[in-house]
N, C-alpha and C positions, 0 to 999 in steps of 0.2 A: 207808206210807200205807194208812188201812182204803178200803175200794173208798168211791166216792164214787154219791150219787143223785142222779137227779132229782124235781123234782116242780111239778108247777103249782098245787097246791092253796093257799088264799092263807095259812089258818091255820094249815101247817106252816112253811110260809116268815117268817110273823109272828112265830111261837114261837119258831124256830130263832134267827132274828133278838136280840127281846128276850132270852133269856138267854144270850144273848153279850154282851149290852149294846150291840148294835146297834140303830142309827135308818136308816129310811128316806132317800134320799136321788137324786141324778143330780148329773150333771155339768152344770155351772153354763152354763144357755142352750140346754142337749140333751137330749133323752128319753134319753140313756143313765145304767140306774138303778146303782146302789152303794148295799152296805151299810157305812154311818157305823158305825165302831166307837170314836171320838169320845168323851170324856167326856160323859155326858148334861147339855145346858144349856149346853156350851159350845160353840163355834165350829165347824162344820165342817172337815173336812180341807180345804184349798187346792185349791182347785176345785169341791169341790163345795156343792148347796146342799142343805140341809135340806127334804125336802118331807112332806106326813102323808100315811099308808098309802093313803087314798082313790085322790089322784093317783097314787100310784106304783101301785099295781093298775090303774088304767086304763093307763097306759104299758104296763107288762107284758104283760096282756092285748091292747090294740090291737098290739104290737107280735109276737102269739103266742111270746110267752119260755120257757123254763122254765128253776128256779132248779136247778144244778150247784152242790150241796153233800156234805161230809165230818161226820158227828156227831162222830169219833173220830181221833185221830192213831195212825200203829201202837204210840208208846210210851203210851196207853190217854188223853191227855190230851186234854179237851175240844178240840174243831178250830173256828178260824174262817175254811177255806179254802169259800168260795164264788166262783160267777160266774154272770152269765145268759148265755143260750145259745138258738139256735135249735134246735127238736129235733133234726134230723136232724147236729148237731154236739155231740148228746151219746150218742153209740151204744156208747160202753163204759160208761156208768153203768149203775145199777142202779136203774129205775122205783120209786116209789113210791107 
């Protein structure tokens, strides 16, 4: 696995997100976010619900998050290993 980062910036996370073909998301009833890797247009994964970036940046930010993600797998191939995280539980990442 390539070393993984963090970052709170919203338009990296938005980027990172859409070309994975990721949609914003939480857990259906909770501010806990997920990203939907979902066919676009269709149904969410079971649980969760579909929200737009707007609300899911306010959760993130009220809840001071940052996104713990991978650009790269060590066999070179695109990664969609992400998670959110309170800072001080992402201390072996690499800031970005």
């Amino acid at each position: 696995m390539t070393a993984a980062k963090t970052t709170q910036d919203h338009d990296t996370i938005r980027n990172w997100a859409i070309a994975r073909g990721g949609q914003p998301a939480r857990v259906a009833g909770e501010d806990i976010l997920r990203i939907d890797f979902t066919d676009p247009g269709g149904e969410a994964e079971d649980g969760l619900e579909a929200i737009d970036w707007d609300a899911f940046f306010r959760i993130f930010d009220d809840r001071g998050l940052e996104f713990l993600y991978q650009d790269m797998t060590s066999s070179g191939d695109e990664s969609r290993f992400c998670k959110f995280v309170l800072p001080d539980q992402s201390i072996h990442a690499t800031p970005v």
